[in-house]
Phi, psi and omega in degrees: 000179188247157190282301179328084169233178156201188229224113156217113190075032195069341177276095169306130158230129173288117196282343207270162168292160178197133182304126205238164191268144211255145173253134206226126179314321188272357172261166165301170154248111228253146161224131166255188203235080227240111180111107214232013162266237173285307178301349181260322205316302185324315165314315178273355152270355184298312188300331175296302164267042176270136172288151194037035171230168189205080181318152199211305156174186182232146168257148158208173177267334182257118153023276160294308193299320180295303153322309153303336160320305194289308199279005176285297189288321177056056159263199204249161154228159159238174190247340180235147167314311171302316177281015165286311196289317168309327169305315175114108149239159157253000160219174187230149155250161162264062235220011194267179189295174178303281263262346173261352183309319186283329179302314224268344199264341169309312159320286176337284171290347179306325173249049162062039175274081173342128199214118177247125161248166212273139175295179319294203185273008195179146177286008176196163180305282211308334153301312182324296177301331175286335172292316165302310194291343168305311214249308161307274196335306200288308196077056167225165212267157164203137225221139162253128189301030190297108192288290185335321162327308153269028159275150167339295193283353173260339192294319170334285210293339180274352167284334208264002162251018166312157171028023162290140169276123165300131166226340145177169161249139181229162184201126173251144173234095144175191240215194164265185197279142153302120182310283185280101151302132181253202149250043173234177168233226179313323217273309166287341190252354184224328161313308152332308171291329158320289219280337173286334167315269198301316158259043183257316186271300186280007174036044145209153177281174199242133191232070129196147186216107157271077206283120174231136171230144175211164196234110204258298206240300194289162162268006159252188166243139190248031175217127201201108201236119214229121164207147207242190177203127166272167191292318202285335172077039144329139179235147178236163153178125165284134151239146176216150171167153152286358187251043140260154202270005190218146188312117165237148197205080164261173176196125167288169113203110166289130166207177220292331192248350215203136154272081211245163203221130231181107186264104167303351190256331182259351158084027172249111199260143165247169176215089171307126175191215197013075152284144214233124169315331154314331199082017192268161179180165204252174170246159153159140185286130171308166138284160188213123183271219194231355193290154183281124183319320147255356154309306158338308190286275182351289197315332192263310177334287186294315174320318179278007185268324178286345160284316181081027213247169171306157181263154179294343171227115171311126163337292189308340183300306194295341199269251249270359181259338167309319205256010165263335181302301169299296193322323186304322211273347160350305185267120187284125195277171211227149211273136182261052179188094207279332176275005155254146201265025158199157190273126152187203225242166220280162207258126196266111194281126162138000000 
């Protein structure tokens, strides 16, 4: 093993190379698993029944977390990254908090190790770009988790606006208060998907951002009302927040011929069109398919590590939807009822 390590977050990483196993079309693929919370367990259980593939096993630092790892999959865990590495893989998920992403996918490629981490791809642009510039160099494939992409119901809608003139978007994201506080707030942990969404859909980048956030309950913000302009001159807007009580996950989009209109959680996209001077116009529901979105992902994962082909979502992809996401956070959230002298949870009638 190597003399270097050092302790980030419970994950030992070894700083020095280690020769990482080249991945071969005609064999499984052993993949682990980095990060044993709800979002890493779910990689593993996905990755455990994938064909011709092979968990080889998941790391955390905690226990528990290790243990829930074992009865979802009944795969091996480890508690450090070198004892992952020592099984031998060729690739990885990331699934551990923001704030290790750069330590942890950075290891990774440091020993040719293949990698999707999970969004974002990092706590600041200048990390994300070292992850990439990392990852070119190294030649491993590297993929950022924007899950949504492969829901059903978006791949529908982003097929049902091909080669449409776009004229704008609106996408509602929220929720309740998240059981697990993280130390981010909205903008990062359910706008991020959005804001990848929206130049996901219009293939431009977004050169203007207008952000207004506020902080209602949380210490970050938990309210986040988003408007963008694409380069192509798209107009978008996001709403997001924690203070609704129940999930809601929508998405508009107009363009010059077509309306479509797309519930992410039930998964039904509709479509408006042959508008009429009348005000008359036809209606009808997409087919949508069925797949679990990350199973989906996971799935687009391994194909580019066994192709060597682009991944479906880029580092770079990850770096610019991180850094209009920072940008939003520019504007300093604003307390949202300036006459109450204190934060707390909503007040229950009855």
């Amino acid at each position: 093993m190597l003399a270097s390590k050092h302790d980030r977050g419970g994950f030992m990483i070894s700083r020095g190379p280690v020769s990482g196993v080249k991945a071969e079309a005609k064999r499984a693929l052993r993949v682990g698993v980095i990060g044993a919370g709800v979002m890493g367990s779910n990689h593993a259980r996905v990755l455990a029944g994938l064909p011709d593939t092979t968990l080889v096993g998941v790391v955390d630092p905690l226990p528990a977390h290790r243990t829930r790892a074992t009865e979802l999959t009944g795969c091996r865990t480890f508690a450090t990254l070198d004892e992952l590495v020592a099984e031998g893989i060729d690739a990885a998920t990331i699934a551990a908090p923001t704030h290790l992403h750069h330590e942890l996918t950075l290891a990774c490629i440091a020993r040719e190790i293949h990698v999707l981490v999970e969004k974002p791809i990092a706590s600041s642009v200048e990390e994300g770009q070292e992850i990439v510039d990392a990852a070119r160099r190294a030649g491993v494939t590297l993929m950022v988790g924007h899950v949504e992409r492969f829901n059903p119901a978006v791949a529908a809608i982003k097929q049902a606006i091909s080669g449409e003139d776009i004229l704008s978007i609106a996408i509602t994201r929220v929720g309740p208060f998240p059981p697990r506080m993280s130390n981010v707030g909205v903008v990062i942990d359910l706008a991020v998907h959005d804001i990848d969404l929206i130049r996901w859909f219009t293939e431009s980048d977004i050169v203007e951002v207008q952000p207004q956030l506020s902080s209602a309950v949380a210490e970050r913000e938990d309210i986040a009302l988003l408007q963008f302009r694409t380069a192509s001159g798209v107009l978008a807007h996001i709403n997001t927040n924690w203070l609704t009580p129940f999930k809601a996950r929508n998405v508009t989009v107009a363009t010059r011929g077509k309306y479509v209109m797309g519930d992410l959680l039930t998964r039904q996209v509709t479509e408006c069109f042959g508008f009429k001077p009348d005000g008359s116009y036809s209606m009808r529901h997409l087919p949508v398919g069925h797949d679990e979105p990350l199973r989906a992902e996971l799935v687009a994962f391994l194909a580019a590590v066994r192709s060597g082909g682009v991944p479906a979502v880029t580092g770079d992809e990850g770096v610019a939807s991180l850094a209009i996401a920072i940008r939003c956070l520019e504007t300093p959230a604003r307390p949202a009822a300036t006459s109450a002298p204190l934060k707390g949870p909503r007040r229950v009638v009855g």
